[in-house]
N, C-alpha and C positions, 0 to 999 in steps of 0.2 A: 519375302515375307518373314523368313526365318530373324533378318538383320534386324525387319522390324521390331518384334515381339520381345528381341534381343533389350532391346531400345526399350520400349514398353514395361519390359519388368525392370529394367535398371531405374526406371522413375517409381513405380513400386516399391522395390527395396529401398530408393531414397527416402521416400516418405515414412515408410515403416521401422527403417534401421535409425536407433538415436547412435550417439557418438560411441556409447561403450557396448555396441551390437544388441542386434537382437534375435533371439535364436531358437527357431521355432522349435514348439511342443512335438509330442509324438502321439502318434494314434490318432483317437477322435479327434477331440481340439485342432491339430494338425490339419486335416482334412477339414474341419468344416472350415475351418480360415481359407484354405486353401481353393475351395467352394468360393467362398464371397471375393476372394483377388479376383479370380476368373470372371466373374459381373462384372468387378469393377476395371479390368482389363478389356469385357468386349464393351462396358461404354467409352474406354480411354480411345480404342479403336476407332468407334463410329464417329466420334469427335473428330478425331483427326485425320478421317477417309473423308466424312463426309459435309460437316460442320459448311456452312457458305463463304463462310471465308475463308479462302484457302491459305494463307498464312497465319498461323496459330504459333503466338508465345510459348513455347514448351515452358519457359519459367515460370511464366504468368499463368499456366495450366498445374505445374506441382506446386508452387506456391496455395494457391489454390488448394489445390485437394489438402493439401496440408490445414490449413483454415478451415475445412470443411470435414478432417476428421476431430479436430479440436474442439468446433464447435458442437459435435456429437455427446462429446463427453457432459454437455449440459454443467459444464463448469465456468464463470466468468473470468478466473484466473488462470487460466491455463490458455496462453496464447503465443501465437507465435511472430515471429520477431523478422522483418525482413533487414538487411547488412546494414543497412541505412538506421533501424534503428534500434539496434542493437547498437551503434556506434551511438548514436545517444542516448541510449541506457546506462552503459561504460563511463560518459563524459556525465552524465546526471549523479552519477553512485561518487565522481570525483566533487561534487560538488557547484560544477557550473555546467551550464547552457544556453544554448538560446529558445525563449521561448513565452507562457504567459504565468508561471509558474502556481499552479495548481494543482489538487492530486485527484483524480479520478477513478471511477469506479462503478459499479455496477450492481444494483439494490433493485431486485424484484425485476431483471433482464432489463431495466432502465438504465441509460448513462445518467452517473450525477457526479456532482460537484461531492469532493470528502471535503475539503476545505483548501483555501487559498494562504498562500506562505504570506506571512506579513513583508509589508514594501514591495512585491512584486507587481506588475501588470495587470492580471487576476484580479488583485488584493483589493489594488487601488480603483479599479472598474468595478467596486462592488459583489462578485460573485459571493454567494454565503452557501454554507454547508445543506446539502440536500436539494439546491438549483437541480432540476432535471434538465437535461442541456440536451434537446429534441433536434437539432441543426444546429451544423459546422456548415459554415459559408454556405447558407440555406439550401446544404446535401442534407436528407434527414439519418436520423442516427439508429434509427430501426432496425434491427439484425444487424448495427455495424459494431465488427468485433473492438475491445477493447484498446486493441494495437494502433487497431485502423485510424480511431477519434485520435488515439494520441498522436501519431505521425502527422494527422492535419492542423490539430491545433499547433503545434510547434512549427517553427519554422525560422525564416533567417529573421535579425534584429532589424527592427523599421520596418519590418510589412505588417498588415495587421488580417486578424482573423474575427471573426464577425460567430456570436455564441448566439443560439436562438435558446431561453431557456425559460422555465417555467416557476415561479417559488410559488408553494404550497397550490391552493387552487384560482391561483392571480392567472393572467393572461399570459399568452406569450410575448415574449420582449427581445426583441435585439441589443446585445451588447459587443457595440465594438471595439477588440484590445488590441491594440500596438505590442508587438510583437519586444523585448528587449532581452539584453542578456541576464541570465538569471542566476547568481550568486548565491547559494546557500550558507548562512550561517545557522549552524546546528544549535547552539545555543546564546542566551545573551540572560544578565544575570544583575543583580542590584541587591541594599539591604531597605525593605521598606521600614523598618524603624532597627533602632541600635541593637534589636537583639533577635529580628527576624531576618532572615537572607531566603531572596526570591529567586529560582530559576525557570527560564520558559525553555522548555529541548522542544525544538520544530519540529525536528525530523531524525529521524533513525537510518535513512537512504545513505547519506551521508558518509563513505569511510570514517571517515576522522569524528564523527559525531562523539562517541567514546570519547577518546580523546580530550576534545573540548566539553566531553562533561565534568573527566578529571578537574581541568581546569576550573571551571565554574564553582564546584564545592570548593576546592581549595581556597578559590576567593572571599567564601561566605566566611570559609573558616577563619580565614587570615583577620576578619573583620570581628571574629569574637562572637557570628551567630550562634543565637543558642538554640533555633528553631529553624526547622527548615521548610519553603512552601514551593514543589516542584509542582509546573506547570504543563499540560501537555493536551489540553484542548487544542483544534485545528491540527493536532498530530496524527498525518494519515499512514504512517509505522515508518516501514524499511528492514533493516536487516536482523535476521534472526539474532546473528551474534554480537549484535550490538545492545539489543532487547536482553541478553544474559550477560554481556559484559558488565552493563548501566547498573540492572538488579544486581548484583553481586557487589556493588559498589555501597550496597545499603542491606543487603542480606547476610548476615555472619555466615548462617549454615541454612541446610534445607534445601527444596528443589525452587527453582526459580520457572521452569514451565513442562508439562509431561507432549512427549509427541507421537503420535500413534500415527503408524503405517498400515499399507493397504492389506493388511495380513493381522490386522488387531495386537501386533506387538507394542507394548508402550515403553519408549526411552525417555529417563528421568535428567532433566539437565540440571547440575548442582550450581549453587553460587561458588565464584573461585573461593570465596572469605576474604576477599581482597576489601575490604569494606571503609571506605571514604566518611562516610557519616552515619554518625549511630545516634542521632537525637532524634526529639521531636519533630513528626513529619506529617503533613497534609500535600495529599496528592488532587490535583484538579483533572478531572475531567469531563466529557460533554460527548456528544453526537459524532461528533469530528474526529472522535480520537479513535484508531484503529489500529487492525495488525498488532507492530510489535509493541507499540503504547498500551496495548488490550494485556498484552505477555508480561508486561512492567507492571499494571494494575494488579493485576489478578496475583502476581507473586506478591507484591509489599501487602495488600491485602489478606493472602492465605497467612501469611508467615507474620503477621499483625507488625509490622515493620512502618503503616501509615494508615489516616482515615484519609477514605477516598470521598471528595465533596464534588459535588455539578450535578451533571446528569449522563445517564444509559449510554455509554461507546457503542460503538459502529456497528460492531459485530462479523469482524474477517479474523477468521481462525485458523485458516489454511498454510500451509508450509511448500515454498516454490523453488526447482533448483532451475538453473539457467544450462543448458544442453546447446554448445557451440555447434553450428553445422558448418561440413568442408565450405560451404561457399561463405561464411561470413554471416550467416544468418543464423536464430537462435530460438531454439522453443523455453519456455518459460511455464514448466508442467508441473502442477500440482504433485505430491507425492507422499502428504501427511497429513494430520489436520492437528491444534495444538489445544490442550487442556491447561485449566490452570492446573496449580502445585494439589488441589483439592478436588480435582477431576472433573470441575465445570466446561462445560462443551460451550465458548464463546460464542462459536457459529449461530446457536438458537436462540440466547439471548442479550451479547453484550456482555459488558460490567457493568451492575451497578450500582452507582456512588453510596455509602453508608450514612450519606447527608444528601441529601435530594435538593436542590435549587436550581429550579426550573426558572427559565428566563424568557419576556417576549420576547420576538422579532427585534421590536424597537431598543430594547437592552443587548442583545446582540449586536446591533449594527453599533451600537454607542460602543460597545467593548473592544470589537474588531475593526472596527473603519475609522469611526472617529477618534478613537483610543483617548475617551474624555475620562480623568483622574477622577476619582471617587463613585461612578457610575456604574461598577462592578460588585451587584450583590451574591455570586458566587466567593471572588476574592474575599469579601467583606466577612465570608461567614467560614472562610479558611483561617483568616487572621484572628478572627474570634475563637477558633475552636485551636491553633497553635500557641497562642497567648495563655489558653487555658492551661495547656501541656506544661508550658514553662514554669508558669508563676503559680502553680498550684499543683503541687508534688508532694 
């Protein structure tokens, strides 16, 4: 019994200890924790004395608890990661995978659709931002954690996965996507007339995103743009520090985003002054746009650096570190939430646009699916109010 118990708490501590330890309080606190292990020890017990199956997953049991103290936290972003896909969070942040390339998320304990990367699987199967996706290969998606939908919709290239989803209050529908490999291009860039230069940033996930945002202005520049119209609808964020890298790239001086921890301290992130472009700027965004798109908004906004044109972002203001565990597996724990430069709490409401153009359904699909040239009365009212910047000074 002793060997057992032995056993017993080492699964205990595994759950409880993240990689850089954890190291119980003293006194009260102590003891009353120390209280609840104990329940949750004599039910680890009776499970596995008495449970009907006599052989039980010890993995598949802390796995387990582990998802089940995360889900406690009543947080949608804080989840945990089994080796399997944490190795494709790894291979996703380099920029490829396999899979239907879409970004997911969790809005009022519903899975939804943030938005589908253009050219991908997803993209081209129609999925649109705010599809509620109720069944994955008609498993329903009710209590399934965030990790869970992702690992089943991804998979190897050439199989396909079958989305059961809902737009607005239409019926349920089956969409089924062919599974391919998924190639991230972070940016891609054009000048729509001689003196405007366009960029669309997809995704912030991306290492190299940075990077090829460098590249992107430098092109417009090279092209003699006098105006700039950065694009970032359908952006469902990525990395913190690519979110202050990008703004720094357009922000001289000033905070580019404030980040408060679980102890009410706020840390101010500066722009480097590394700054690529200092003209005229209209920023587009929409529903789709989140995270570190929400941290890019909200700084060129506070710092009057762009007019922001579309409509209301997503609203994920949370800050997430990735916590490797010995076996290869990885929790993914909320640990701050972010403000803009101005102190707006994104989480409550979003960004929103300083130019409001709201679009139907059917202008949306024309924008994102059919991608029909002149059909874009957001665009239309970017280019009008950057035109203004230039030629009227």
């Amino acid at each position: 019994m002793k060997s057992y118990r032995n056993h017993v708490w080492a699964i205990v501590i595994f759950i409880f200890v993240f990689s850089t330890g954890f190291i119980f309080g003293r006194g009260i606190a102590e003891e009353s924790l120390e209280k609840k292990l104990d329940i949750y020890l004599q039910a680890l017990s009776l499970v596995k004395k008495e449970f009907v199956e006599k052989k039980i997953d010890d993995t598949k049991l802390v796995y387990g608890s582990i998802r089940g103290l995360l889900a406690s936290l009543d947080d949608p972003y804080s989840r945990f990661m089994e080796p399997k896909s944490y190795k494709e969070m790894l291979m996703r942040m380099g920029g490829e995978y396999s899979g239907i390339g879409v970004y997911i998320g969790m809005k009022n304990k519903q899975l939804v659709v943030i938005s589908p990367i253009e050219g991908t699987p997803g993209y081209r199967a129609g999925l649109k931002p705010k599809d509620k996706i109720i069944k994955i290969n008609g498993k329903s998606t009710r209590d399934m954690a965030l990790d869970e939908a992702v690992s089943h919709i991804r998979g190897r290239k050439g199989t396909t996965v079958v989305l059961t989803v809902i737009r607005g209050k239409g019926k349920e529908t089956k969409v089924p996507i062919r599974r391919d490999r998924i190639v991230i291009k972070a940016t891609k860039y054009k000048m729509l007339t001689k003196d405007v230069g366009y960029i669309k940033l997809n995704t912030f996930e991306k290492k190299a995103a940075s990077e090829e945002m460098k590249r992107a202005i430098n092109a417009i520049r090279n092209k003699n743009a006098k105006g700039l119209i950065l694009d970032v609808r359908g952006n469902g964020g990525g990395l913190l520090d690519n979110a202050i890298e990008i703004g720094s790239m357009f922000i001289p001086s000033g905070a580019i985003v404030q980040i408060v921890d679980r102890e009410g301290m706020r840390e101010v992130k500066y722009s480097s002054g590394k700054i690529l472009w200092s003209g005229p700027m209209v920023l587009l965004i929409n529903e789709a746009s989140a995270s570190a798109s929400e941290i890019l908004a909200g700084a060129l906004r506070d710092n009057h650096m762009a007019t922001l044109v579309g409509g209301t972002t997503f609203g994920k203001a949370s800050v997430q570190t990735v916590k490797k565990m010995d076996d290869g597996s990885a929790i993914l724990l909320t640990i701050a939430k972010y403000l803009t430069p101005n102190g707006d709490d994104i989480t409550k409401n979003g960004i929103s646009p300083e130019v409001v153009v709201k679009l139907s359904t059917k202008e949306v699909e024309a924008i994102f699916l059919d991608q029909k040239e002149g059909a874009d009365r957001q665009m239309d009212k970017a280019l009008e109010i950057i035109n203004g910047m230039i030629y009227v000074q």
